[in-house]
C-alpha positions in Angstrom: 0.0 0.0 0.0 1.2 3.5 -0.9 1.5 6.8 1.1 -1.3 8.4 -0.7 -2.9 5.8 -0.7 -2.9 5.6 3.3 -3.9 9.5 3.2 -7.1 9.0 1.3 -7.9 6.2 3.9 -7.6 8.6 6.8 -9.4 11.5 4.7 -12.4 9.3 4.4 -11.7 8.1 8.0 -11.5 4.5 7.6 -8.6 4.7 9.5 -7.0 6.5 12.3 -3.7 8.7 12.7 -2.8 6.1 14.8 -3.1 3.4 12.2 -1.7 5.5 9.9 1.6 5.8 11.6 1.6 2.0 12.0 1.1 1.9 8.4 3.9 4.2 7.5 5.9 2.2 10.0 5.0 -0.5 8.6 6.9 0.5 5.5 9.9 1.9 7.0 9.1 5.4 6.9 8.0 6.3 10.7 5.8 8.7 11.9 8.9 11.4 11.3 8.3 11.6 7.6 4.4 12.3 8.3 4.2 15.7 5.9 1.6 18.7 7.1 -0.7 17.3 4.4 -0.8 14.4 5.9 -1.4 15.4 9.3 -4.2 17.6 8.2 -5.7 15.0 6.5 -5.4 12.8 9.5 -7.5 15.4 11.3 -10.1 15.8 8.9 -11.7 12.6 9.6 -13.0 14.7 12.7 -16.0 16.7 11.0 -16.2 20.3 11.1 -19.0 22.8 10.7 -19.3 25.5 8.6 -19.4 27.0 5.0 -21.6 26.7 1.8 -21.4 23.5 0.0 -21.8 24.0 -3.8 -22.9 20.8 -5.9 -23.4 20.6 -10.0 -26.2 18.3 -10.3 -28.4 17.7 -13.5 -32.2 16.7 -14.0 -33.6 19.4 -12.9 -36.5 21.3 -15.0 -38.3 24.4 -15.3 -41.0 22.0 -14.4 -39.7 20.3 -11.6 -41.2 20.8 -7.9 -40.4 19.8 -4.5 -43.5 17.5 -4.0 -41.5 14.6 -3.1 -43.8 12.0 -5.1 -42.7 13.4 -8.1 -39.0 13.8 -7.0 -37.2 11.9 -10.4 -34.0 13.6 -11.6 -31.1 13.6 -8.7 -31.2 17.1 -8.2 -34.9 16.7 -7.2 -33.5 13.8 -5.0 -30.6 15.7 -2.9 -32.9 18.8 -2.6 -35.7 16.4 -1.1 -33.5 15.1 0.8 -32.1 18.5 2.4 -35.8 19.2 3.7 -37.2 15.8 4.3 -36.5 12.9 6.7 -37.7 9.0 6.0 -38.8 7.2 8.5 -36.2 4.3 7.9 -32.8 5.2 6.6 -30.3 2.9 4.6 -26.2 3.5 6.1 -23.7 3.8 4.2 -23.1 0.0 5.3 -26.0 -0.8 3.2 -28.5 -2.1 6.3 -31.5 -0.2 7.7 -31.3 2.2 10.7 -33.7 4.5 12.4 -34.3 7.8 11.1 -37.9 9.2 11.9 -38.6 5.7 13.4 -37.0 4.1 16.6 -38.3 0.7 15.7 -40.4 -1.5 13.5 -41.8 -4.8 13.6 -44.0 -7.2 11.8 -46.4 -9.8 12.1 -48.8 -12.4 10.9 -46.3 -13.1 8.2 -45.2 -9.6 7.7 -48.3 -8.3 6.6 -48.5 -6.0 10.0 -46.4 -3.8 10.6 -45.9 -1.9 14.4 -43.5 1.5 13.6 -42.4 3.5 16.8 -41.5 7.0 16.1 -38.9 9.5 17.6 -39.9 11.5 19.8 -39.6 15.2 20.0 -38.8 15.8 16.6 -39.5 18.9 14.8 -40.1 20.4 11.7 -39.6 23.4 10.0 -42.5 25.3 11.5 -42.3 24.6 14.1 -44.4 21.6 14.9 -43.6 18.6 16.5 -43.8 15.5 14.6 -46.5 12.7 15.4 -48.4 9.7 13.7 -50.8 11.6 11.5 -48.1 13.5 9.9 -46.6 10.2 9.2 -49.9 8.6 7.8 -50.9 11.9 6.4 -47.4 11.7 4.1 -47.9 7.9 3.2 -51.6 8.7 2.1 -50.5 11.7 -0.1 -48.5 8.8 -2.3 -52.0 6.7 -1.8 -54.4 8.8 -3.0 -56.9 8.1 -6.1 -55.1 10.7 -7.9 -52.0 10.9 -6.5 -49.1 11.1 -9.7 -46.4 9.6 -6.7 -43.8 7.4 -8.5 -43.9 5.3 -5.8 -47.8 4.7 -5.6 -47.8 1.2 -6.4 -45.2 0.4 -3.8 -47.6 1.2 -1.3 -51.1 0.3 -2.8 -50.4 -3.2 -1.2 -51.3 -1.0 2.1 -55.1 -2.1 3.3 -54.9 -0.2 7.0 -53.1 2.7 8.6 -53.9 4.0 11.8 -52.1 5.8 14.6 -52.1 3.9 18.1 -50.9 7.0 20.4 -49.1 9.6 19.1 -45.9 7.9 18.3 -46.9 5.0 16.7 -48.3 3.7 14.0 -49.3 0.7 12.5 -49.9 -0.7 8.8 -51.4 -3.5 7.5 -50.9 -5.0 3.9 -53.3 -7.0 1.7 -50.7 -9.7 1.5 -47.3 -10.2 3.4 -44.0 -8.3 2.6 -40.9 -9.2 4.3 -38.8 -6.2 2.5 -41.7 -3.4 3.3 -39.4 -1.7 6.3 -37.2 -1.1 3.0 -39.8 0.7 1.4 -39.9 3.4 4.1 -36.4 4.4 2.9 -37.0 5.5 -0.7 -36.2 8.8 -1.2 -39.9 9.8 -2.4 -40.9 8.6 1.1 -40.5 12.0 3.1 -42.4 13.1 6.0 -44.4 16.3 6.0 -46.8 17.9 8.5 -50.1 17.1 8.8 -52.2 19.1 5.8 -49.0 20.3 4.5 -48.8 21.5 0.9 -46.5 18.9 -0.4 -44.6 21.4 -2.6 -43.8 23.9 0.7 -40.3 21.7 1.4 -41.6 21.6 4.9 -40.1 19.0 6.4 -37.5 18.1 9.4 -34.4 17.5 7.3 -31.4 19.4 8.1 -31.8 22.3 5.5 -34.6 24.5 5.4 -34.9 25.9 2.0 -34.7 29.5 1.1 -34.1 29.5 -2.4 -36.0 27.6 -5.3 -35.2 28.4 -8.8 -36.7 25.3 -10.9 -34.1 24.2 -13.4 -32.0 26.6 -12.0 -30.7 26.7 -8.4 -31.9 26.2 -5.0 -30.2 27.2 -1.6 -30.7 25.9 1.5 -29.8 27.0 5.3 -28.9 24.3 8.1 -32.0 24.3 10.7 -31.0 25.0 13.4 -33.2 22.6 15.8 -32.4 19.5 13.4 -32.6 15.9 15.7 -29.9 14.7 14.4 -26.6 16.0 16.3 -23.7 14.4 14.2 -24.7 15.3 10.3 -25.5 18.3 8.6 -22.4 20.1 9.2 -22.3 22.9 6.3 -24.3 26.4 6.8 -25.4 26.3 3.6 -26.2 24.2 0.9 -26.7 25.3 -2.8 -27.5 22.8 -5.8 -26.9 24.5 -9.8 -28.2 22.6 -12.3 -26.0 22.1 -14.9 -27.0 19.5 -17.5 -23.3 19.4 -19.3 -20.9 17.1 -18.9 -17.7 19.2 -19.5 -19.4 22.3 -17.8 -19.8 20.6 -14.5 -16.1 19.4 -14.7 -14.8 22.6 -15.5 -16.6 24.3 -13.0 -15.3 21.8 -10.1 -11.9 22.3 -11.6 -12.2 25.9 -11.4 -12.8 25.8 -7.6 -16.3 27.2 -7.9 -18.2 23.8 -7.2 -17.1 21.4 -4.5 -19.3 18.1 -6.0 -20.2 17.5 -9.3 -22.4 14.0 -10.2 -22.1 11.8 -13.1 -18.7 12.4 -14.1 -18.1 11.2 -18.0 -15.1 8.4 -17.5 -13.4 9.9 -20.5 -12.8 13.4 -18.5 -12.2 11.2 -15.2 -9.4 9.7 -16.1 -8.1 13.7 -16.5 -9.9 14.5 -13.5 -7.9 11.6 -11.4 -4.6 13.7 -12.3 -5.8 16.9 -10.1 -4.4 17.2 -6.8 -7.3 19.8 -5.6 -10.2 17.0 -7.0 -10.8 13.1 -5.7 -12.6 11.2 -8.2 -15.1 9.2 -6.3 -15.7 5.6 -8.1 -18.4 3.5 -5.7 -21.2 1.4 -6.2 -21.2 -0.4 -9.6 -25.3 -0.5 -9.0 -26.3 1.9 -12.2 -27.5 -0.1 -15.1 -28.0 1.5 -18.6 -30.6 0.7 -20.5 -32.4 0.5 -24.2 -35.9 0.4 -23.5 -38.8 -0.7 -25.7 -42.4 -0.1 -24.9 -43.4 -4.0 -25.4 -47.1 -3.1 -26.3 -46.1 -1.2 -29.6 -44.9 -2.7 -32.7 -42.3 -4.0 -33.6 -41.2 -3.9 -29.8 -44.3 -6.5 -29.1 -42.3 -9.1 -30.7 -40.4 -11.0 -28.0 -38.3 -12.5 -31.0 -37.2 -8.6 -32.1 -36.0 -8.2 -28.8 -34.2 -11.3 -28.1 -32.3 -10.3 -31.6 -31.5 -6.9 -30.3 -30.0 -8.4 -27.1 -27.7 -10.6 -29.0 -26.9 -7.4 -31.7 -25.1 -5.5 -28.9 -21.4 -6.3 -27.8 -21.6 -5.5 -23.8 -18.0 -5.9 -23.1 -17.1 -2.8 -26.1 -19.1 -1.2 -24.1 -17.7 -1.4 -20.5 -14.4 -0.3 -22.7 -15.6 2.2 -24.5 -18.1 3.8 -22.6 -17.4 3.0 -19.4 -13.6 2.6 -19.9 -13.5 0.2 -17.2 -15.6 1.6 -14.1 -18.1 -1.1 -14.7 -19.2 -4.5 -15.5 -21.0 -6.2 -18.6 -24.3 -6.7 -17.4 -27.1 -10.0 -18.6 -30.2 -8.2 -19.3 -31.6 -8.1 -15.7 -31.4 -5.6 -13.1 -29.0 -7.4 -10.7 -25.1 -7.5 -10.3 -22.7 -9.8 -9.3 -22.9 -8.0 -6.3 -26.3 -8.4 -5.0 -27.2 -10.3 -2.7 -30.2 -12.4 -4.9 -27.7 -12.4 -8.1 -27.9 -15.8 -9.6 -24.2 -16.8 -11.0 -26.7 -20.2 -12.7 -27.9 -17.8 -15.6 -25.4 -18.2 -18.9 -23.7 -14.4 -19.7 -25.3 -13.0 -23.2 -22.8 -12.4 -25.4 -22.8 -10.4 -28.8 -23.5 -13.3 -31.3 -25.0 -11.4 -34.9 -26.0 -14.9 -36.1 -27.9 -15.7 -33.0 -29.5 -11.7 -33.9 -30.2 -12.9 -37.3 -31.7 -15.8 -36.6 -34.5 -14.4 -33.9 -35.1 -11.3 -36.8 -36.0 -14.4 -39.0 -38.0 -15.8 -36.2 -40.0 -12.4 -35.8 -40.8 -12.4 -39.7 -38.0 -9.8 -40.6 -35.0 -10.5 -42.5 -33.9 -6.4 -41.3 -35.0 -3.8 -39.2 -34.7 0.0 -39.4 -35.1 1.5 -36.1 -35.2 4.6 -33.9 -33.6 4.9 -30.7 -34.2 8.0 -28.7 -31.1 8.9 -26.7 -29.8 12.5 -24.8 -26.8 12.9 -23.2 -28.6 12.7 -19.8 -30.2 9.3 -20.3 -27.2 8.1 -18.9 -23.6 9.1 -19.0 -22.3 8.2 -22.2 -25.9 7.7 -23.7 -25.3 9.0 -27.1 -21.8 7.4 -27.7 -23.2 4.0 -26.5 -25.9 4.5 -28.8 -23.5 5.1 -31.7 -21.6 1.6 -30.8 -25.1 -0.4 -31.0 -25.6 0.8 -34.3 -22.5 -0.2 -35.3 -22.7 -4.1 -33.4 -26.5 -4.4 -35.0 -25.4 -3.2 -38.5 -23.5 -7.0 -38.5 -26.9 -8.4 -38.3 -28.9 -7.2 -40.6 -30.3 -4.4 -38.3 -30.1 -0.6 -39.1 -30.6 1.5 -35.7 -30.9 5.4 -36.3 -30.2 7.1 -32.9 -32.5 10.2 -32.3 -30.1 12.9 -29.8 -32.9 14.6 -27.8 -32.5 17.9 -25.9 -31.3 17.3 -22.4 -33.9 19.6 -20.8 -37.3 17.5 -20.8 -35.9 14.4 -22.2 -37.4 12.5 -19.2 -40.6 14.2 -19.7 -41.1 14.5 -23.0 -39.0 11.0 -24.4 -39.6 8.6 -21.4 -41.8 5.9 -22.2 -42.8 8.7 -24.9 -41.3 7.4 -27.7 -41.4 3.5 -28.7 -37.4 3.0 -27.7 -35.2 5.3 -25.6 -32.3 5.3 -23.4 -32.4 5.3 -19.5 -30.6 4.1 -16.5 -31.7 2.8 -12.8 -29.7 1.8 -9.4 -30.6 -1.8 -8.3 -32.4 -1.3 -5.0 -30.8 -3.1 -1.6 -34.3 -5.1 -1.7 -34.8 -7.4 -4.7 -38.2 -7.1 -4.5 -38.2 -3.1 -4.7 -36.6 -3.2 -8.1 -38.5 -5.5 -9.4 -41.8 -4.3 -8.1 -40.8 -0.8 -9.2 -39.6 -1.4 -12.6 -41.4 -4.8 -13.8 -44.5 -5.2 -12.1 -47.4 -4.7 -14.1 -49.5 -2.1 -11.7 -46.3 0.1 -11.3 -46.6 3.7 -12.4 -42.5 3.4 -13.6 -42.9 0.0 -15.0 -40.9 1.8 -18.2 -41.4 -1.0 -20.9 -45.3 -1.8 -20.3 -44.3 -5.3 -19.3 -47.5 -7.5 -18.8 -46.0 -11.0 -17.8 -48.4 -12.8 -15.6 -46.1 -15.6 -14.8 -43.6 -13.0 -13.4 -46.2 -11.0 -11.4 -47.8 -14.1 -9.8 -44.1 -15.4 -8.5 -43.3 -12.0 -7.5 -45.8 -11.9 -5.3 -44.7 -15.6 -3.7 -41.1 -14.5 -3.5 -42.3 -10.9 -1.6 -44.2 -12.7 1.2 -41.9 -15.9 1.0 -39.5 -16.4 3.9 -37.6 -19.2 4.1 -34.3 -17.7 2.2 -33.2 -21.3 0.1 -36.5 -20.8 -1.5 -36.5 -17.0 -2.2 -33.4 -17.3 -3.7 -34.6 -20.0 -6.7 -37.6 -17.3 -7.1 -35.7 -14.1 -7.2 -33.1 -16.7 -9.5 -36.3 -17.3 -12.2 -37.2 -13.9 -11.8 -34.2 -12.4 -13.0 -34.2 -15.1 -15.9 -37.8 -14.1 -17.3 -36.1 -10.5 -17.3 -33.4 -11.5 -19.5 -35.5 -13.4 -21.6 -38.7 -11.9 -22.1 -38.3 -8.6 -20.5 -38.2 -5.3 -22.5 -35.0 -3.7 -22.1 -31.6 -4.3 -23.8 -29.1 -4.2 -20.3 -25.7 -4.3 -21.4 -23.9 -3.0 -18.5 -23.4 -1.8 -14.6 -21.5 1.8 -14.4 -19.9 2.4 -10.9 -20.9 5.6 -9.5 -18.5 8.1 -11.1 -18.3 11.6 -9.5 -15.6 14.9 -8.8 -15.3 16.2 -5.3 -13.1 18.8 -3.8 -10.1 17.9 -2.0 -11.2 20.4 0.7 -14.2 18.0 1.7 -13.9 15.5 3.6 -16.3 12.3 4.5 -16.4 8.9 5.9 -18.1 6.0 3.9 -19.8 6.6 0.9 -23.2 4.7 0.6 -22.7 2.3 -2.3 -26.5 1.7 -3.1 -27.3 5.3 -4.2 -25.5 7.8 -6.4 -24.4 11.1 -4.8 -23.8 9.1 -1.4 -27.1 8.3 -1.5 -28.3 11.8 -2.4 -27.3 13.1 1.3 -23.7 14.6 0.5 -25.0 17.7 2.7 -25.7 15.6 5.7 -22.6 13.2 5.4 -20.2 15.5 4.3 -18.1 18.8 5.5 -15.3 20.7 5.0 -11.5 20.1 6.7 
């Protein structure tokens, strides 16, 4: 292990100045040849308060609000998460821990569920938080004409009641061993009681001050936040800045401290700055070509098996990616993951296997659109370049469509027939799939009816015996790959510039933008 590399240990304080004598003693060099750099890096695993913290993020729209049910771009996400509190939160560790809630606990096969709130906490206005806040904010994603992104997660939900004023307790139609999971998606904030869900009233550790959609927003630390070890910086201000190259420049030039989504062409340049770390986590992000399987010719489960086999994954990873990632099967879940199934056979880029299931679908070629922006995903357009190029071998002509950045997810998404997007495998197999691939989901992207799936996602959600969860979630991911209506060629690692002034701990792998809580987690030396 190198000397720098030991100083970035101790800067995100994984280890001590005491182990990181021991480490340079370790190599002969003693705690004499410790430079003031180092030392002051040592210290910085201490946090300190203070200071505005500037962040280039993209996604957000002239349009965009802070109603947290409609939170979709990561801009929306980190400013949500500034003014709002879950009830359960996910550590940088990966498990679940108490944020609004002290406890939770289920029953009768996990279809009750008993949550215990904190005490004394406040918001904004001044009130103190109880159970009808907490039911009032659920309900808001519930309602018969609620637009939440989330609303399918909790339709399962038949009862919610308050017993006392800090607790609650739900009831679902059917069990759900991952629902405690649920509680921590970002959309999930608490508000007050009758609160208009676009006030950014909440009990998060920034009160905001300044909202400029597409623009800017600022936020100022609240000062009666419950938690006493996060939140550190005064201020907190998010620019949106859709460009690539712009958000790197900008960070370069000392006038941003955090920039997402860095291209891996410029971080490789980026890596070479002593003010800048390049943050590389996660590996969670899959890409994706998505067709809407209830128009033509995306209907054809034999036109999208050919596509599969038309793209080469591992160019890709290279070329795209240029190595911060993985080649990915056409399902939603790493080598990582807990439910990942290593029995499923790796599609590889065969334009003979693409031919034949073109025949099979009653083409002998294809001329296609594919709608792309450079905000899809990082790399969108150049990756949409290189599948032309792999599906050309096969008798398949793909024109890629570049879209404007600004409303591509609300104009292009599930819009137009096929399109570009990317999502972040949940910690909770069943999130994802429920999310993205069950049929009554609001963000099921493709308009994937599979009754077969549906039906054994519901056994594997209330199914507890983990030997047997693991042979659904393993069928599951293989109906995906097969019959499903995305082309998934690859996992991207989280890729993102921060200042060498800021300093941090553990980075929550799950999540892009440590989990879209940078301003709670995070402070300057």
């Amino acid at each position: 292990m190198s000397i720098k590399e030991l100083e970035q240990m101790v800067s995100r304080g994984e280890i001590s100045r005491r182990q990181f004598v021991k480490g340079m003693s370790a190599m002969g060099l003693g705690a004499m040849l410790i430079s003031p750099l180092s030392a002051s890096k040592a210290f910085a695993a201490t946090p300190k308060k203070g200071g505005r913290f500037r962040m280039g993020l993209l996604g957000h729209t002239t349009s965009s609000t802070l109603d947290p049910a409609t939170n979709f771009n990561i801009m929306e996400q980190v400013v949500g998460r500034q003014w709002g509190s879950n009830l359960i939160e996910i550590s940088a560790d990966g498990k679940l821990i108490p944020e609004l809630a002290m406890s939770w606990e289920g029953s009768e096969k996990a279809s009750k569920w008993v949550i215990k709130l904190r005490e004394g906490v406040e918001f904004h206005n001044g009130k103190t938080m109880d159970a009808q806040d907490v039911i009032y904010s659920i309900q808001h994603h519930r309602s018969e004409n609620s637009k939440s992104v989330i609303k399918s997660l909790f339709a399962p939900i038949t009862e919610i009641k308050a017993d006392g004023k800090n607790t609650i307790i739900i009831k679902l139609e059917s069990g759900n061993a991952d629902f405690p999971w649920l509680l921590s998606d970002l959309h999930a904030l608490i508000m007050p009681n009758g609160a208009d869900a676009n006030s950014g009233i909440g009990t998060g550790g920034y009160m905001i001050t300044e909202y400029k959609p597409g623009i800017r927003t600022l936020g100022k630390r609240f000062p009666n936040y419950f938690k006493e070890d996060a939140a550190f910086f005064d201020e907190v201000e998010c620019l949106n800045i859709s460009d690539k190259n712009a958000r790197v420049n900008t960070l370069r030039s000392g006038d941003l401290d955090y920039v997402c989504q860095v291209n891996t062409k410029l971080a490789k340049l980026l890596a070479k700055d002593p003010d800048i770390e390049v943050l590389n986590y996660g590996g969670l992000i899959h890409s994706c070509f998505s067709m809407l399987t209830d128009v033509a010719p995306y209907d054809n489960n034999n036109l999208r098996l050919a596509l599969k086999h038309a793209i080469d994954r591992e160019q890709l990873v290279k070329m795209i990616l240029n190595g911060y990632g993985t080649v990915a099967n056409d399902h939603p879940f790493p080598s990582s993951h807990p439910y990942y199934s290593n029995e499923i056979p790796q599609r590889k880029y065969d334009p003979e296997k693409a031919k034949f299931y073109l025949k099979k679908s009653g083409l002998t070629n294809l001329n296609i659109e594919l709608f792309t922006a450079d905000n899809a995903f990082s790399g969108a357009v150049d990756a949409s370049l290189l599948f032309q190029q792999s599906a050309a071998k096969a008798g398949i002509t793909i024109t890629p469509k570049k879209m404007p950045n600004d409303g591509y997810w609300k104009n292009v998404w599930r819009k137009k027939p096929w399109f570009c997007s990317y999502w972040t495998t949940r910690s909770s197999a069943d999130w994802i799939l429920s999310l993205v691939y069950g049929e009554d989901s609001t963000r099921n992207e493709t308009n994937w009816k599979h009754p077969a799936f549906n039906k054994l996602l519901k056994e594997a959600r209330v199914e507890t015996d983990e030997t047997r969860r693991k042979v659904m979630y393993k069928d599951l991911q293989l109906m995906i790959r097969d019959e499903g209506g995305a082309v998934i060629p690859m996992f991207a690692s989280f890729v993102e510039g921060l200042s060498s002034k800021v300093g941090y701990k553990k980075l929550r792998p799950d999540w892009e933008v440590d989990g879209a809580r940078p301003h709670e987690r995070m402070w300057f030396k």
